[in-house]
ZANUDREN-847482 format. One record per atom (N, C-alpha, C): residue in one letter; chain; atom name; x, y, z. Coordinates in nm, 2 decimals, always signed. Example, Ala and Ser with C-alpha at 12.3 -4.5 7.8 and 13.67 -1.06 7.14 Angstrom:
% residues 2
+---------+--------+-------+--------+--------+--------+
! residuo ! cadena ! atomo !     c1 !     c2 !     c3 !
+---------+--------+-------+--------+--------+--------+
!       A !      A !     N !  +1.32 !  -0.57 !  +0.78 !
!       A !      A !    CA !  +1.23 !  -0.45 !  +0.78 !
!       A !      A !     C !  +1.32 !  -0.33 !  +0.78 !
!       S !      A !     N !  +1.28 !  -0.22 !  +0.71 !
!       S !      A !    CA !  +1.37 !  -0.11 !  +0.71 !
!       S !      A !     C !  +1.29 !  +0.00 !  +0.79 !
+---------+--------+-------+--------+--------+--------+
This chain:
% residues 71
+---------+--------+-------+--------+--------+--------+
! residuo ! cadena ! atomo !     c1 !     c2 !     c3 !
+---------+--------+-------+--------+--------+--------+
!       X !      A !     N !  -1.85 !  +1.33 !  +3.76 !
!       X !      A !    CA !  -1.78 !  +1.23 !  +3.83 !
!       X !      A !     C !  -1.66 !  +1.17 !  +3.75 !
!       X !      A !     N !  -1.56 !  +1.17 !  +3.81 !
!       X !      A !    CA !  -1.45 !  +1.07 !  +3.72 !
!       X !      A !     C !  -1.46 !  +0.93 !  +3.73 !
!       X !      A !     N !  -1.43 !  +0.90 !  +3.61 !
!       X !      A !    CA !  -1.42 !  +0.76 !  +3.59 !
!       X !      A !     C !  -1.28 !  +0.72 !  +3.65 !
!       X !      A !     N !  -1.35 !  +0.59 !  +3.78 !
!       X !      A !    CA !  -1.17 !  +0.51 !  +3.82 !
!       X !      A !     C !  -1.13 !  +0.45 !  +3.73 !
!       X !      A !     N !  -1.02 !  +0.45 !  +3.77 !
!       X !      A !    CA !  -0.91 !  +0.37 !  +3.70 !
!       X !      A !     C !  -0.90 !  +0.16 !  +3.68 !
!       X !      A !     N !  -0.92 !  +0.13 !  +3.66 !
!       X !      A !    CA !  -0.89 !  -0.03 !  +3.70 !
!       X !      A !     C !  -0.77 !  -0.07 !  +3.76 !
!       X !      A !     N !  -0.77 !  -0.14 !  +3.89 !
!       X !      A !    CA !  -0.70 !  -0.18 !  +3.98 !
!       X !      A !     C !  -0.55 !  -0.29 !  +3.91 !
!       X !      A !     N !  -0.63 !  -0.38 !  +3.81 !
!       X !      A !    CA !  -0.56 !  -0.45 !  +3.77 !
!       X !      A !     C !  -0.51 !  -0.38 !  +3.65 !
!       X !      A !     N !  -0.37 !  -0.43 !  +3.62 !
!       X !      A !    CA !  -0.33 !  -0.40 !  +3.52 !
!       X !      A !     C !  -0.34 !  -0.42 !  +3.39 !
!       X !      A !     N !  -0.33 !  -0.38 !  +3.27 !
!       X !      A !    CA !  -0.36 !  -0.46 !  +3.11 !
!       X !      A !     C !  -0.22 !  -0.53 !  +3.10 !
!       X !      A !     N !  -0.31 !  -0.68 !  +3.09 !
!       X !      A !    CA !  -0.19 !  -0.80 !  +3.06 !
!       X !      A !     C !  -0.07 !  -0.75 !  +2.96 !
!       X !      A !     N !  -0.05 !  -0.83 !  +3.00 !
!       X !      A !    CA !  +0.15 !  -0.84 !  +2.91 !
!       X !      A !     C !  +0.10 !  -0.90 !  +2.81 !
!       X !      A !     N !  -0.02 !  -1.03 !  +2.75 !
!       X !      A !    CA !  +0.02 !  -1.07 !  +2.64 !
!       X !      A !     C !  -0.10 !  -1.01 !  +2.54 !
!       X !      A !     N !  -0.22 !  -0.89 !  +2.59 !
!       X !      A !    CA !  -0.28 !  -0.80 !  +2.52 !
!       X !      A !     C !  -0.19 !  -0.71 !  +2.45 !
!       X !      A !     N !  -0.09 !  -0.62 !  +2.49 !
!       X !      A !    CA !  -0.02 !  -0.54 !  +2.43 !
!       X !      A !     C !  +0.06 !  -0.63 !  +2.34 !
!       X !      A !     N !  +0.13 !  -0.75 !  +2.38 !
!       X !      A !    CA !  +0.19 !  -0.79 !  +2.24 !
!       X !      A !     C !  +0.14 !  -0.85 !  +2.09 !
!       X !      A !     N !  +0.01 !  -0.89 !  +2.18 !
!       X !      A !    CA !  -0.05 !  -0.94 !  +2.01 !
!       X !      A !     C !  -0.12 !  -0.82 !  +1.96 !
!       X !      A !     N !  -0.11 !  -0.66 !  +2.04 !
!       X !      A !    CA !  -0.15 !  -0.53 !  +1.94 !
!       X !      A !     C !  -0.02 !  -0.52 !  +1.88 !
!       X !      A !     N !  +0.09 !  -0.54 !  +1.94 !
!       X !      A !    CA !  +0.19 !  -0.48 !  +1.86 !
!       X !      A !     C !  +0.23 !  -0.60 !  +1.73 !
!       X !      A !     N !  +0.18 !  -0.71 !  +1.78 !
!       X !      A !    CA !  +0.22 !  -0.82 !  +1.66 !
!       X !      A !     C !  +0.14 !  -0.79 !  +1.56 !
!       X !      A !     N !  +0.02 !  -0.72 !  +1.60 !
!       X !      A !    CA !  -0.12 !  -0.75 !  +1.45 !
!       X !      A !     C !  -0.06 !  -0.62 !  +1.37 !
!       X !      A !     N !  +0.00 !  -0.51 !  +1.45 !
!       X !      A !    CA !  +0.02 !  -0.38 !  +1.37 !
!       X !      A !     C !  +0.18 !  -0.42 !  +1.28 !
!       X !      A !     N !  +0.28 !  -0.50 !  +1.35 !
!       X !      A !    CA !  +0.36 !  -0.52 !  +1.28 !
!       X !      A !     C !  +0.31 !  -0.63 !  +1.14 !
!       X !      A !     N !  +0.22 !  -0.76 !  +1.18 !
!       X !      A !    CA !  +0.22 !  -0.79 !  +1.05 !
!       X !      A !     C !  +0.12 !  -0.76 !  +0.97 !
!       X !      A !     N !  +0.03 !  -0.66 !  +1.00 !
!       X !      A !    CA !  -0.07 !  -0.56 !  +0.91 !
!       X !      A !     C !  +0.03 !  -0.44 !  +0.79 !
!       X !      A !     N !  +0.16 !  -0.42 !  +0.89 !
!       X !      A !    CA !  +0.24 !  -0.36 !  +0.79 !
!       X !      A !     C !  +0.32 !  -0.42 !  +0.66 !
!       X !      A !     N !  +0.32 !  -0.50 !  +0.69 !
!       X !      A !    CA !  +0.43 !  -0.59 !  +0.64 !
!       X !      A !     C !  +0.39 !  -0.67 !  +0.52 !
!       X !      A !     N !  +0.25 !  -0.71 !  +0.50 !
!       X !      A !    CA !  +0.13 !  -0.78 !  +0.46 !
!       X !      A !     C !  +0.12 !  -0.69 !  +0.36 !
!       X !      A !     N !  +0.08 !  -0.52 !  +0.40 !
!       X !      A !    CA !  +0.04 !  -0.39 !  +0.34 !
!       X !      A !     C !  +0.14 !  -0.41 !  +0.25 !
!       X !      A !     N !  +0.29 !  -0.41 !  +0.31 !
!       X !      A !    CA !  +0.41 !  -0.39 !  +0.21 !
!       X !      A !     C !  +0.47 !  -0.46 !  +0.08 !
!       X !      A !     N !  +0.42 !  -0.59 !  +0.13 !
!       X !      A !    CA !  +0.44 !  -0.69 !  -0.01 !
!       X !      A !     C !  +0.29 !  -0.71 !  -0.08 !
!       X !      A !     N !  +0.17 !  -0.68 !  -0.03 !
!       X !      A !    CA !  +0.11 !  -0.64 !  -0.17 !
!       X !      A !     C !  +0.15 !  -0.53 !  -0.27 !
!       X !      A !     N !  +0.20 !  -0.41 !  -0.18 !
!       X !      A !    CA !  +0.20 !  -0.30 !  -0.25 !
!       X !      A !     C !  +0.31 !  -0.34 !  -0.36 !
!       X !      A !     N !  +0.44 !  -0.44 !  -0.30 !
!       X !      A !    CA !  +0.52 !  -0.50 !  -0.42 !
!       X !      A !     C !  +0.47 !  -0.57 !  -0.51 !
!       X !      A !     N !  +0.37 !  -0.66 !  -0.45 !
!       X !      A !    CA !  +0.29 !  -0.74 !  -0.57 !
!       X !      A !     C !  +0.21 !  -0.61 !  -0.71 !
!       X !      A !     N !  +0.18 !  -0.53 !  -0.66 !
!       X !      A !    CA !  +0.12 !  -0.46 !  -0.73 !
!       X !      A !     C !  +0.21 !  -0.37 !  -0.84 !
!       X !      A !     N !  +0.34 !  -0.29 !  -0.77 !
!       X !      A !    CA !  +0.44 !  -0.27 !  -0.83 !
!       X !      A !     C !  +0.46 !  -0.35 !  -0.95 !
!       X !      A !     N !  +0.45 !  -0.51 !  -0.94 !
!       X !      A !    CA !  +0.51 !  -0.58 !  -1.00 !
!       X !      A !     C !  +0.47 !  -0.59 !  -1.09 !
!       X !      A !     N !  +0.30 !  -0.62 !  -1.08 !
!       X !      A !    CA !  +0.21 !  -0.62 !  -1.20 !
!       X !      A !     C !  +0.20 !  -0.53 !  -1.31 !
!       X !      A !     N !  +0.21 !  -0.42 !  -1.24 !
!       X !      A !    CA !  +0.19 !  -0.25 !  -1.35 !
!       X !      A !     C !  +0.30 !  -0.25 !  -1.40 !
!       X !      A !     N !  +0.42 !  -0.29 !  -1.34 !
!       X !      A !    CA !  +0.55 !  -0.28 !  -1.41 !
!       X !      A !     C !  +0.54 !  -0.34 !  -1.59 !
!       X !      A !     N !  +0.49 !  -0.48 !  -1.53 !
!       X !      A !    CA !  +0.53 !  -0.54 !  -1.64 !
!       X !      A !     C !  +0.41 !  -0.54 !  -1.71 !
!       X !      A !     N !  +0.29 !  -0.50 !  -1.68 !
!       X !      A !    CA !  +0.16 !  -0.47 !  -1.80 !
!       X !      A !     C !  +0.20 !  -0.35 !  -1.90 !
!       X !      A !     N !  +0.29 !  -0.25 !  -1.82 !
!       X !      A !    CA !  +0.31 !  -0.07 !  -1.90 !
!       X !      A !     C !  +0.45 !  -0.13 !  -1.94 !
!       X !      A !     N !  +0.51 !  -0.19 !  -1.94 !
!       X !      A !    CA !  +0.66 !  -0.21 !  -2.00 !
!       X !      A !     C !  +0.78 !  -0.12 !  -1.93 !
!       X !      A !     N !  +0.72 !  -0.09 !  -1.84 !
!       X !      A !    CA !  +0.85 !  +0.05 !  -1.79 !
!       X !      A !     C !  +0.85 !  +0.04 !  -1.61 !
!       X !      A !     N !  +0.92 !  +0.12 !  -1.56 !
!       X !      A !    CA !  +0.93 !  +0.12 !  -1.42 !
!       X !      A !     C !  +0.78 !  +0.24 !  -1.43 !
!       X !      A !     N !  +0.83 !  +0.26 !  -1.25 !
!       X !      A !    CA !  +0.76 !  +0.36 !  -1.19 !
!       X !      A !     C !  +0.84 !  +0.46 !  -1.24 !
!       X !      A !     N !  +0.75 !  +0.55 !  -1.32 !
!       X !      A !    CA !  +0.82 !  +0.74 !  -1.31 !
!       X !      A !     C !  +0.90 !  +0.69 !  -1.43 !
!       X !      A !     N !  +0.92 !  +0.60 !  -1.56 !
!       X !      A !    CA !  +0.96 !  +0.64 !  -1.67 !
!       X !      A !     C !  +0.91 !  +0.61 !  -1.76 !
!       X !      A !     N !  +0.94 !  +0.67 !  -1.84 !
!       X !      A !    CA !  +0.89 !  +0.75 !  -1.96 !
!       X !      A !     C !  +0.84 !  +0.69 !  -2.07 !
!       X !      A !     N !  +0.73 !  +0.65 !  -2.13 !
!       X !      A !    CA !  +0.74 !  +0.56 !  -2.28 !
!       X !      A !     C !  +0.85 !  +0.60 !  -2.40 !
!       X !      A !     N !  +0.89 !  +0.50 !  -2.47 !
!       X !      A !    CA !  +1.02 !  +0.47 !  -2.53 !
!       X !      A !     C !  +0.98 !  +0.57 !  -2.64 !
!       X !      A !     N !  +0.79 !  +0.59 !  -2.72 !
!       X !      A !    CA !  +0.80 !  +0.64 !  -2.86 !
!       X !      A !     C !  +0.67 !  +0.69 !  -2.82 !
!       X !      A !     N !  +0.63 !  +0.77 !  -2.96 !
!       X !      A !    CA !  +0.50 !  +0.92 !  -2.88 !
!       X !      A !     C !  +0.44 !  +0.79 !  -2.95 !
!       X !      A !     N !  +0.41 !  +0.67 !  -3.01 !
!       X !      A !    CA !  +0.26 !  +0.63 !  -3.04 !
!       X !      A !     C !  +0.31 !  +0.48 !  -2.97 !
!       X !      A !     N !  +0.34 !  +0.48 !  -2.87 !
!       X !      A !    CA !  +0.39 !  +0.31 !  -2.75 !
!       X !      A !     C !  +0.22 !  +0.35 !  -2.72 !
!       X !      A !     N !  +0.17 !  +0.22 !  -2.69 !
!       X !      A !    CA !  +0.04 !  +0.21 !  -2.64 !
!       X !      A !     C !  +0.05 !  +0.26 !  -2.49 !
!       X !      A !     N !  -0.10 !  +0.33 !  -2.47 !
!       X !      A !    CA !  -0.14 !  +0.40 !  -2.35 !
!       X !      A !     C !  -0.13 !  +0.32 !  -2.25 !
!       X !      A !     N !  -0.08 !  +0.36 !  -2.09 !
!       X !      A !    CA !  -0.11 !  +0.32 !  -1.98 !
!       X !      A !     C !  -0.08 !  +0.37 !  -1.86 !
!       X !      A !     N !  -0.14 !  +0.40 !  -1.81 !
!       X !      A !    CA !  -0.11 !  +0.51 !  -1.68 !
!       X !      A !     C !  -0.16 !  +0.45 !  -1.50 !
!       X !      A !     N !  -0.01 !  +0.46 !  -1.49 !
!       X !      A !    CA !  -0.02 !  +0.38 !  -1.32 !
!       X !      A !     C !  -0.17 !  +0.41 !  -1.22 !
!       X !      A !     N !  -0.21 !  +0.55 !  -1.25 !
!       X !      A !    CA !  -0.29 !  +0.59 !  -1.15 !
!       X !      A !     C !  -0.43 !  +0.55 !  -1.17 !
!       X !      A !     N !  -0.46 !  +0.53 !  -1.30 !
!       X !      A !    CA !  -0.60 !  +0.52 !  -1.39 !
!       X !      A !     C !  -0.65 !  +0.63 !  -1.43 !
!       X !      A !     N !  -0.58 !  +0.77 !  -1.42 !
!       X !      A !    CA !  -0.61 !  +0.90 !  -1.49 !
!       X !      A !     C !  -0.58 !  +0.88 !  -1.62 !
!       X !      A !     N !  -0.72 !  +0.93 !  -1.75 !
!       X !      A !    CA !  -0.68 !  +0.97 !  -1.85 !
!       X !      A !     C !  -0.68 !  +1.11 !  -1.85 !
!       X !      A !     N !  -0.64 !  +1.14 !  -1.96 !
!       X !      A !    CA !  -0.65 !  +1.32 !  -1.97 !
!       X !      A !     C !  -0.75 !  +1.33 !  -2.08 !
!       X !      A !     N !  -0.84 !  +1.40 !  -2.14 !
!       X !      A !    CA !  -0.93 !  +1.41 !  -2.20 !
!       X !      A !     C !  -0.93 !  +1.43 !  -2.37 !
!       X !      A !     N !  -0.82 !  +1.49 !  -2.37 !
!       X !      A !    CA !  -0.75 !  +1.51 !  -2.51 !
!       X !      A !     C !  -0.66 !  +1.33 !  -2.58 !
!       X !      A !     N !  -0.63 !  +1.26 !  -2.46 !
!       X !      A !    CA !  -0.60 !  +1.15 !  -2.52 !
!       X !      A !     C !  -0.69 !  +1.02 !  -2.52 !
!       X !      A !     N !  -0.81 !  +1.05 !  -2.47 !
!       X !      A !    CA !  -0.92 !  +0.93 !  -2.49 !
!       X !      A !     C !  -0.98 !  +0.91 !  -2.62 !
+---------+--------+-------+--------+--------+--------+
């Protein structure tokens, strides 16, 4: 048997507060991810993707991977 359809329609102000929760769910997502940028920046001394200044600058790696040979 098919399922009918509902006669009435989905309100006008259901769809906007989905599109409001997904807009500020993004946005929320986007400035922690800055907050976090921020913090690693300035714990490792460097940006994202460069390089330590000297081969013995103290360890720190954005991702939390060590490699086995440097533990």
């Amino acid at each position: 048997m098919e399922k009918s359809k509902p006669t009435t329609p989905e309100p006008k102000a259901s769809r906007t507060w989905e599109q409001l929760e997904d807009f500020v769910r993004e946005h929320v997502q986007q400035f922690i991810q800055a907050l976090l940028e921020e913090e690693v920046t300035e714990l490792l001394g460097r940006t994202k993707s460069a390089r330590r200044e000297a081969v013995d600058a103290a360890p720190g790696y954005r991702n939390g991977v060590r490699h086995e040979a440097q533990r």
